[in-house]
N, C-alpha and C positions, 0 to 999 in steps of 0.2 A: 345646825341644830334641827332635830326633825323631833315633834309631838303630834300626838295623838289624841285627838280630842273626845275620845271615848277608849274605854281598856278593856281588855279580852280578846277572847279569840270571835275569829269571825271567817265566813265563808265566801268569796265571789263566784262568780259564775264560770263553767273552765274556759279556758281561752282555747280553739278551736285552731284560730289563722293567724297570721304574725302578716304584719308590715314590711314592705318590699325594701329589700338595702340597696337595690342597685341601678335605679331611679326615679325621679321628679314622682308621686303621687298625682297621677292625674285626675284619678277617680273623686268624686266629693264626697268629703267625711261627712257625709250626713248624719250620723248619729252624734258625732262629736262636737261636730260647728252646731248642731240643735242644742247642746248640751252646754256652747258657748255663750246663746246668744239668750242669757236667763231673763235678765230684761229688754223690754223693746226698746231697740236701739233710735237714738234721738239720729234723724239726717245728717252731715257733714255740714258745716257752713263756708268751710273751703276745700280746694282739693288737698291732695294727700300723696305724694310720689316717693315710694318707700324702696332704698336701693341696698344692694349690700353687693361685695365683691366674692369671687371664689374661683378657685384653679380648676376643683375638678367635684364632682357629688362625690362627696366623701361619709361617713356617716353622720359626720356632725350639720354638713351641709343639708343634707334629708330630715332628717328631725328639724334644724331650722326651717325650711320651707313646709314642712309638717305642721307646727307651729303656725306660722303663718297663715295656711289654709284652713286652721282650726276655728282663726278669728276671725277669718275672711280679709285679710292683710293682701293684697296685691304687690310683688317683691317682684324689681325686675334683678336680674344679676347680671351684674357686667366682667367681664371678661371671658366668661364659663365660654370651654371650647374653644377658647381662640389662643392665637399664641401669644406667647405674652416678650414683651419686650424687656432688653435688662438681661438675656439670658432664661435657665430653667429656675423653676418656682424655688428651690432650695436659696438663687442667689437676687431675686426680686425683691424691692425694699415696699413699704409701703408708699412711696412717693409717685408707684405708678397706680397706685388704688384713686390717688388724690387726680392724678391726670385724666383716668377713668371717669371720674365722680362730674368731673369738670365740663368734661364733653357729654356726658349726657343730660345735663343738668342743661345746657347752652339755650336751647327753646325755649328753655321755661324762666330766665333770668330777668324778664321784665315785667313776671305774674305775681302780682301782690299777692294774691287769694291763695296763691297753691305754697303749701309746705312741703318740704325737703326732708325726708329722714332717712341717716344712713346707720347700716347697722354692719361689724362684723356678721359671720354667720358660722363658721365653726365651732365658734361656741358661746352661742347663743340661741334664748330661745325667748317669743314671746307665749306672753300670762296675758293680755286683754286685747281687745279691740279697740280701733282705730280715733272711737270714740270717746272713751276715755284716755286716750291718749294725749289726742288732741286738748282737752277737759282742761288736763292737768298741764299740760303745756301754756296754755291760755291763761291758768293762773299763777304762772311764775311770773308773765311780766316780760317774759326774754324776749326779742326776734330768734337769736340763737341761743338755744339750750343743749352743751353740751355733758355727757355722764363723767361723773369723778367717781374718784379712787384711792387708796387711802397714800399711795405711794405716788413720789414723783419722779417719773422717769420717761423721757432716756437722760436726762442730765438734773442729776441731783443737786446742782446749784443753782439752778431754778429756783429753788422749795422757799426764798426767803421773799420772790418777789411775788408770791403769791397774795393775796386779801386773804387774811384769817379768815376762822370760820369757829363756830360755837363748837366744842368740846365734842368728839363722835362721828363730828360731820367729815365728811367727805372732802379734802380741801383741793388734791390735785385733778387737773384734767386726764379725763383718757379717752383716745380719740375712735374707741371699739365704735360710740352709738353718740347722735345728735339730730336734734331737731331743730328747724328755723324756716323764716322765709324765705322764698327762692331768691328774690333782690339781692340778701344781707350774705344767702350762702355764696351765690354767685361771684359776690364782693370779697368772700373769704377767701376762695378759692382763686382768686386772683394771679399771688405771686407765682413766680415760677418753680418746680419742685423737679430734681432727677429724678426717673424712675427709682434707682437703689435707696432715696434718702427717705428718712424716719418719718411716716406723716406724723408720729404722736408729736413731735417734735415743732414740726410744722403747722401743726394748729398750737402747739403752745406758746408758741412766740408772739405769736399775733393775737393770744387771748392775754398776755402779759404785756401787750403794748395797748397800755390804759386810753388813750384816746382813739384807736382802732374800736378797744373793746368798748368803749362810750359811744362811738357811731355806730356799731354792727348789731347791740342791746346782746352783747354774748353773755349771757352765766352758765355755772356750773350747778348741773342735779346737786348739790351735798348733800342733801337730804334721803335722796333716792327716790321722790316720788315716781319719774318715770325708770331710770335706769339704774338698777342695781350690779355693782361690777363686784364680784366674791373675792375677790385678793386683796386679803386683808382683812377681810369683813367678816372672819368665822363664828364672830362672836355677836354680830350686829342683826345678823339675820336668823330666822327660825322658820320653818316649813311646819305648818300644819297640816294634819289630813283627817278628814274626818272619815269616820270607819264604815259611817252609813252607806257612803256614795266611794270612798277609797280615791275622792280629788282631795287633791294636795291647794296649798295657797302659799304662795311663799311672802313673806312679809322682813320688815325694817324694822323690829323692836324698839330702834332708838328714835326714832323721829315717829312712829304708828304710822307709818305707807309702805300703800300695798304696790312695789314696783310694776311694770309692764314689761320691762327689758331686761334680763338675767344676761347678763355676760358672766362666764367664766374666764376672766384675764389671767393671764399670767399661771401658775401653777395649780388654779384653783378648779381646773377641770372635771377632777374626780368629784368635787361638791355638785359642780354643776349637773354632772351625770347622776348622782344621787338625787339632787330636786327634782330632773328634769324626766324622774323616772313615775311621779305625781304630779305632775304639770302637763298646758298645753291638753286637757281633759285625754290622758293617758287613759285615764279610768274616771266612769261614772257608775259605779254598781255591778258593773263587769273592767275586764278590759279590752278598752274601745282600739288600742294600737295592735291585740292581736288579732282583730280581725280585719284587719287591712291589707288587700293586696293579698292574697295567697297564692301560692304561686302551685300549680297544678303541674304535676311530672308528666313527662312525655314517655310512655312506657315501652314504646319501640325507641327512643333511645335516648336510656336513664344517662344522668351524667357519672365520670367516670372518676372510683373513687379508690382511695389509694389509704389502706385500712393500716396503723401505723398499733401495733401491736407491745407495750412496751413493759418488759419487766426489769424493776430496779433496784431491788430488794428485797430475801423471801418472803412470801407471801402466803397465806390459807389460801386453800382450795383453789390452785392454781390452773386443773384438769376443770374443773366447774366454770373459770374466769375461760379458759379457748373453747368450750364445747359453746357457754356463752354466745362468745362471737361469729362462731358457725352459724350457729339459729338464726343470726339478723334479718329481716326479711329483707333480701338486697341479691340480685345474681350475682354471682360469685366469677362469671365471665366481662363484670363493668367494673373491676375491683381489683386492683393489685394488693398481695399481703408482703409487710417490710414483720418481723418480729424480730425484737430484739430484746436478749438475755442475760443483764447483766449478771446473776451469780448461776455456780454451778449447778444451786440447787435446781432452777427448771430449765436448764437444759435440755434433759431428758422429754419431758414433758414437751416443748417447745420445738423438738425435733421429732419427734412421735406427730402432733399438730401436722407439723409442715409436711411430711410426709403423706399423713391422710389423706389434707386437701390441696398441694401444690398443684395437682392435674387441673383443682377446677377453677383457679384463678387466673387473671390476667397474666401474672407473673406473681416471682413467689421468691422471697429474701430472708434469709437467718442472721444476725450477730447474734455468737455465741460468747459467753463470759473468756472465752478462752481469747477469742478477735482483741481482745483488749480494749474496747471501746466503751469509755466513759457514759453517762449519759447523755454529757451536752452532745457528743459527737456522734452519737447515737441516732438523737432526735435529728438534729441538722441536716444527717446522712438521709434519714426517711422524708425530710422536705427535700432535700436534692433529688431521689428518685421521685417524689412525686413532680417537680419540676418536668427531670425527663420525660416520665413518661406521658407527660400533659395532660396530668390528673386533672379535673374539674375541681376535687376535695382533697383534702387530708382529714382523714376521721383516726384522732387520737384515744385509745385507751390504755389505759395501765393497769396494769396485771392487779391492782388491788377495787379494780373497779368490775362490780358484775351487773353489765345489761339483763333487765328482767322485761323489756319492751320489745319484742322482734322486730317493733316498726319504727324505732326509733329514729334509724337512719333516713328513712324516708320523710318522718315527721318533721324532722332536723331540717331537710331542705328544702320542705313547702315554707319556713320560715323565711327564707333568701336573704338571710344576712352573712355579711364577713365573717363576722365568728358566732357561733351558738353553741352550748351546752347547757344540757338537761342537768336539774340540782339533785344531784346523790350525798348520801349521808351514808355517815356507821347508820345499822338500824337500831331505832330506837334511843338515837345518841345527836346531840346539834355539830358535832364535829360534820363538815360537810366538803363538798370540792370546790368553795367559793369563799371572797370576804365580800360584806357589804363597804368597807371604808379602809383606809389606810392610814396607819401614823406617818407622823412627821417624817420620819426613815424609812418612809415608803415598806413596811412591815404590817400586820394583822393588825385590825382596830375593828370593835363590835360596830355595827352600824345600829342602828332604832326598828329597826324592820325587818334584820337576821335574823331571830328568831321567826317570827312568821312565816318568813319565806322557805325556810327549813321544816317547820311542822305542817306547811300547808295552810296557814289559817290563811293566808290569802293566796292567787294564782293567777298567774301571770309570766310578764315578761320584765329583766330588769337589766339596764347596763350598769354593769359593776367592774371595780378595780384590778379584780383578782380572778381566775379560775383555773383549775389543775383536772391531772386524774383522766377526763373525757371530754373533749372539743372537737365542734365540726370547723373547717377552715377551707374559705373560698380560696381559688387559686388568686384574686386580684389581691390577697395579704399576704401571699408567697412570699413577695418579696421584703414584707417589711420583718417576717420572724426572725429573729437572733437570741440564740439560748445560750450566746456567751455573757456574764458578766465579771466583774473583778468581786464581788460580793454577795450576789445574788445568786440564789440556782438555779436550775435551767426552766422551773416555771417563772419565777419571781422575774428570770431576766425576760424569757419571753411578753409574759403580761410587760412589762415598761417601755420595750420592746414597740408594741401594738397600740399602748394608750400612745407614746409619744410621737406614733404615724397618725392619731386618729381613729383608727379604726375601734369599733366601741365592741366589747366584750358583753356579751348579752346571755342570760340563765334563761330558761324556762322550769316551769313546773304545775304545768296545768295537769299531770297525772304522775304515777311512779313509775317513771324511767328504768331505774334500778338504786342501788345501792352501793355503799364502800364493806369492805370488809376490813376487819379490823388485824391489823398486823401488829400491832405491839405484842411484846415478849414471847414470840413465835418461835420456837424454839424446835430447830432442826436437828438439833443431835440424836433424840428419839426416836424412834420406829413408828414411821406414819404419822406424824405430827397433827394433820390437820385433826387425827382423834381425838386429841389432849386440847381443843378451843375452843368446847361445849359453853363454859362460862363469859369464854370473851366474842363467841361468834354464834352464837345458837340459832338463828336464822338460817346461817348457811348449813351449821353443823346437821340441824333437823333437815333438812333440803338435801343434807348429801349421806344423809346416814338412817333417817327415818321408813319408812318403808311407804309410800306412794298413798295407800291404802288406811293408813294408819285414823287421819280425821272421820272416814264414813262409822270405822267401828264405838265413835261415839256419840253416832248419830241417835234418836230416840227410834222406837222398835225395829231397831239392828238384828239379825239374826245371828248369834252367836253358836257359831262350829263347836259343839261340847262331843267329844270321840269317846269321854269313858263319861261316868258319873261324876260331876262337879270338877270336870277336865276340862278348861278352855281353852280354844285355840287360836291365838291373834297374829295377825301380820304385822311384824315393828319391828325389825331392821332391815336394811336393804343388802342387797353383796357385798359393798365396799364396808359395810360395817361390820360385817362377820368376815370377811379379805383381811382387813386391818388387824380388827382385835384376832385372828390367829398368828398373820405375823410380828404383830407384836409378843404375844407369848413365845412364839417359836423364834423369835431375835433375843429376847430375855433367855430361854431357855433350862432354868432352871427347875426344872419340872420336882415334884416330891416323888418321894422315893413308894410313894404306896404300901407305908407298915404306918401302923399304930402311934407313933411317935413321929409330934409333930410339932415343932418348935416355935411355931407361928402362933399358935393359939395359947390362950391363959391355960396353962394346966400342963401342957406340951403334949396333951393327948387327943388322937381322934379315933371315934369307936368303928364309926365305917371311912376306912382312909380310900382316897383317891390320888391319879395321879393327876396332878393337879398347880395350877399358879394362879393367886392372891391378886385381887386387884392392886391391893396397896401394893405388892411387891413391885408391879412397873408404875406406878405413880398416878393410878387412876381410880383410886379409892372413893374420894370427893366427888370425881365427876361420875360416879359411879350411883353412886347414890343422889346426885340432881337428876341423873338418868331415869331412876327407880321412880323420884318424886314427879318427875315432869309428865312421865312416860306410861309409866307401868301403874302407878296408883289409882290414875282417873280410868282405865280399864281397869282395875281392883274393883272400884267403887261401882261398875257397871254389871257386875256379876254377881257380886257376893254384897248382894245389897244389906243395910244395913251398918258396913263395917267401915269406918273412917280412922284412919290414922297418921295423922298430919304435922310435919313429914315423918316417912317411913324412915322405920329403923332397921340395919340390916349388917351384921358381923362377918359374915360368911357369903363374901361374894368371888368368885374364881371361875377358870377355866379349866376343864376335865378335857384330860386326850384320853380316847379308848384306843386300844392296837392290841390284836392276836400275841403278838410277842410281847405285850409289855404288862397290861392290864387291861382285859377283854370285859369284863362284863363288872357289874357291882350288885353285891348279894340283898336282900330284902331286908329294908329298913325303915323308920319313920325319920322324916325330917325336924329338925331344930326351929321351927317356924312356926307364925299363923298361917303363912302361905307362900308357896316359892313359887320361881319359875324357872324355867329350863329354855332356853334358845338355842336352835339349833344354826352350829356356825358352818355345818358345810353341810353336802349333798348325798344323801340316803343311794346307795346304787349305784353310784358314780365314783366319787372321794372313796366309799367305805363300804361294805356288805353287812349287814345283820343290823346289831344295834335296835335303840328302841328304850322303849318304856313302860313294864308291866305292872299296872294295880293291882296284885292278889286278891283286896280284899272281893271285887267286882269280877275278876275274873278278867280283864279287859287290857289290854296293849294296845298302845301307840308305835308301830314301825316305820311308815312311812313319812316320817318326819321330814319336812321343807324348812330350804333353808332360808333366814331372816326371820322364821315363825317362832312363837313361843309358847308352849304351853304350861299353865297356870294352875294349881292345884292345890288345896290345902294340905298343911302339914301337922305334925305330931299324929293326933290319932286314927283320922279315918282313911287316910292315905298312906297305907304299907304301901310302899313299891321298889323294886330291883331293875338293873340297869340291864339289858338283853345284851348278848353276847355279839364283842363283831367280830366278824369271820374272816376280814379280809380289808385292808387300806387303817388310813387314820380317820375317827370318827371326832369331832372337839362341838363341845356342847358349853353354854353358859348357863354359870347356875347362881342363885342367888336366893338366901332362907332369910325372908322377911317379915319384922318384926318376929322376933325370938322369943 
């Protein structure tokens, strides 16, 4: 459970530098340990020798001794770097943790004064200092105070010879974390243990044999004052954070204690990475963990990355997601490119790409939907090349994901973690490429803090359960990715994959990265699709269809291009917008026959006919008219000041093709409007010869018309005007009488 003890949105400071993944923090958190140490801490009255075991600095290991340093915790680790006996760490029991524990303990077995604390460290983290530790230990009473947990194991026939405990509490041992005197530990640790066998096991026995447990003064936390172990306890604990400072506190609702020791036992790691993401003074008014340790690139020689390009589904603006990736600011000679295409539709695209730039990469790979290659097999294949070719990274993206950062890649790995990804969303939507929490079926669950993290009201750094879409990946988690599962698909297997090695999955969002584009009901049967996703993508849509120029002309004293009298002339749409909308006319094809009869309109009559195709007739009527409203109005409103009409109304929107042989010019008329406009979809002199636009009343022509530009003029009465003759190619113009 995680509250917040104040609601709303709220700002932090950005986070700049991330914390190193891939060793011991030597540096001293001085901001952080200040930010620890809120009252002056009372002396020690005995010593304090705090150990914990580990194979290798893994990330959980880092963050624990992170933790540690925060509260100024002195943590020897034993085994770290050595070899371990029993075989490799996959077939090691806990009984050689207790062998470990034993010998280094050995000096100190006849020191009244000095305490023993031993703590896992993979997953764990501490919340205080040494001082309250000790506090609270002092008043249980114990010599040994070992942490419990709501479950007993490794042998559940244990569970009856346990001492009850009051209703909530905590009745079994679990042998993650304890504190005692050195004498009484010394004494514990006695019997003999094989390396392969259970320590949980082996401290249980000896805290279940009652007059052992009567000479050695062992109890159990139930309470949780000092050690809180989370399996089980989903319901017992609640994380506060207050929003002023963005530190977390995590607390025991059932008994009101404030733990020091967070163990994540047993499957409850994903909670723990959720706490552990406000804790250990993560953040105090900024956050204090990104600016740790940054790790500065060496620009004669970047590390070597292996750019995993992945389409799995059609997608919008699929030419915008590779030009994207081209931009990165990253040389393209420290980079190998894998793309891979699951359906036919970007193939083309995706082979067009590779072609461009296959010269300036390291090396340069296609699967095409034709390869017959699944996804899983897909991804797995782009971690095998990157294997080979002893990439440093794998930088995954997927075709529905567009980098708007050019430095991202760089950004990504002054972070120097195992995995990082930047947080992208739909724009304007919380759909995102992360979760904050998982349900019980290891599936999507809200976390208390997704929202935030997705609108930006805080910024930071977070390890979370879940992430898809765009991840950066050190070679040292090569080996643990696996995107097979029986259930799961190739993200969901990956992430389970990575938490159940450890390695922690980490977002940032101290700026905008980029964004997701939205692929639902993308519909490729159509002619140019990405034109038709104005309403579900309009971010990109204006990004790849708006004309560059288009925000300055509504700037305050703009100078606006007027060619004839009350003739305006704007830049707003770009090539690929006047590209599309003619091949879409000219794939529909239906063009009108250019007579007076015309079946389309109420009445089936038109007085000046053209030849001509109907937005409604390819299915873009609607978007035609948000067009009009988004686009064309607020330039309405810039000109012909005074006139607001909101939203514009508009019957008569269509495409005109002029041609020598077909229908050259259009005779002098008034338009059906308060005011139309006309965009020109191709190229004056080039595509076409002649053409044009004469005002009689003024005397005044428009010939030189450019293309994406539009110009804007009132209609019915002070604007007669006739369509100039083309002499030569096809001329196609957009026209639209608004508000009628």
């Amino acid at each position: 459970m995680l509250t917040f003890k104040k609601f709303g949105s709220f700002m932090l400071l950005v986070c700049l530098i991330i914390a190193s993944g891939n060793c011991i923090q030597d540096e001293v958190l001085t901001e952080a340990t200040t930010a620890a140490a809120v009252e002056e801490e009372t002396p020690l009255d005995v010593n304090v020798k705090v150990f914990t075991v580990a194979t290798e600095r893994t990330d959980g290991f880092l963050r624990y001794m992170r933790s540690a340093q925060v509260y100024d915790i002195e943590v020897t680790a034993l085994g770290l770097d050595q070899e371990w006996k029993g075989g490799d760490m996959s077939s090691v029991g806990g009984g050689f943790k207790v062998n470990l524990l034993r010998e280094a303990i050995k000096p100190l077995k006849d020191e009244k004064d000095t305490l023993i604390m031993f703590t896992d460290s993979y997953d764990v983290v501490f919340t205080s200092r040494l001082t309250e530790i000790v506090k609270k230990f002092k008043e249980t009473g114990a010599r040994v105070l070992f942490s419990a947990e709501k479950f007993c194991w490794p042998d559940v026939k244990l569970a009856s010879k346990y001492p009850t405990v009051e209703p909530k509490a905590s009745r079994y041992l679990n042998s993650g974390a304890f504190i005692g005197y050195a004498p009484e530990i010394w004494q514990l640790l006695q019997p003999s243990i094989e390396n392969l066998e259970d320590d949980q096991l082996y401290y249980t026995k000896s805290y279940l044999n009652e007059e052992l447990r009567e000479k050695l003064g062992m109890k159990l936390d139930v309470e949780s004052h000092i050690f809180q172990n989370l399996n089980g306890a989903k319901d017992d604990v609640k994380l506060d954070v207050d929003l002023d400072t963005n530190r977390g506190t995590l607390k025991n609702i059932n008994f009101l204690t404030t733990p020091s020791v967070i163990h994540g036992n047993g499957p409850s790691k994903v909670e723990l990475n959720a706490f552990a993401n406000y804790l250990a003074n993560t953040y105090n008014h900024k956050c204090l963990i990104c600016q740790e340790n940054r790790l500065k690139l060496d620009e004669k020689n970047l590390p070597i990355v292996t750019l995993a390009l992945i389409g799995i589904t059609p997608v919008p603006f699929f030419d915008m997601f590779l030009n994207h990736t081209a931009y990165i600011h990253y040389p393209k000679n420290r980079m190998h490119l894998f793309i891979y295409s699951g359906v036919e539709y970007l193939d083309a695209m995706a082979k067009s790409h590779l072609k461009k730039y296959e010269e300036e990469y390291l090396s340069a790979k296609i699967v095409l939907s034709t390869d017959q290659f699944d996804e899983r097999r897909a991804r797995q294949l782009a971690v095998q090349q990157a294997k080979q070719k002893k990439s440093d990274y794998i930088f995954f993206i997927d075709a529905d994901t567009h980098v708007d950062d050019k430095e991202l890649l760089r950004e990504l790995m002054t972070y120097d973690r195992q995995f990082i990804a930047p947080v992208v969303a739909k724009y304007n939507e919380l759909w995102s490429n992360f979760w904050g929490a998982l349900s019980e079926g290891g599936y999507y669950a809200r976390s208390p803090d997704y929202v935030d993290i997705v609108r930006g009201d805080i910024l930071g750094m977070w390890n979370v359960p879940y992430v898809s879409s765009i991840y950066l990946i050190k070679s040292t988690a090569f080996k643990h990715l696996n995107y097979d599962h029986q259930y799961y698909d190739p993200d969901m297997a990956m992430c389970e994959s990575l938490r159940n090695a450890g390695v922690h999955m980490y977002i940032i969002n101290d700026r905008f990265y980029g964004h997701l584009v939205n692929a639902e009901n993308f519909d490729i049967t159509v002619t140019r699709p990405d034109f038709y996703t104005l309403f579900t993508n309009k971010f990109d849509w204006t990004r790849k269809y708006i004309h560059a120029d288009y925000e300055k002309q509504l700037e305050a004293n703009y100078s606006y291009n007027q060619p004839c009298t009350d003739v305006f002339w704007f830049k707003i749409a770009t090539d690929a917008f006047c590209d599309d909308m003619v091949a879409i006319m000219e794939a529909f094809g239906k063009w009108s026959d250019g007579s007076n009869k015309d079946e389309r309109l109420e009445g089936g009559y038109e007085a000046v006919p053209t030849r001509d195709i109907h937005m409604k007739q390819v299915g873009l009527d609607a978007l035609w008219l948000e067009f009009l409203n988004d686009f064309v109005r607020p330039l309405q409103e810039k000109v012909f000041l005074g006139y607001y009409h909101n939203p514009v109304r508009s019957l008569m929107n269509f495409v005109v093709r002029y041609r020598p042989d077909e229908q050259p010019f259009l005779r002098p008329h008034h338009d059906s409007s308060t005011y139309t406009i006309n965009i020109a979809l191709n190229r004056a002199g080039i595509d076409y010869e002649g053409g044009g636009c004469r005002f009689l009343r003024y005397n005044c022509s428009v010939t030189a018309t450019k293309k994406g530009w539009m110009l804007m003029h009132p209609g019915r009465l002070t604007h007669y005007h006739e369509g100039l003759r083309v002499t030569n190619g096809t001329r196609y113009i957009m026209i639209s009488f608004i508000d009628p």
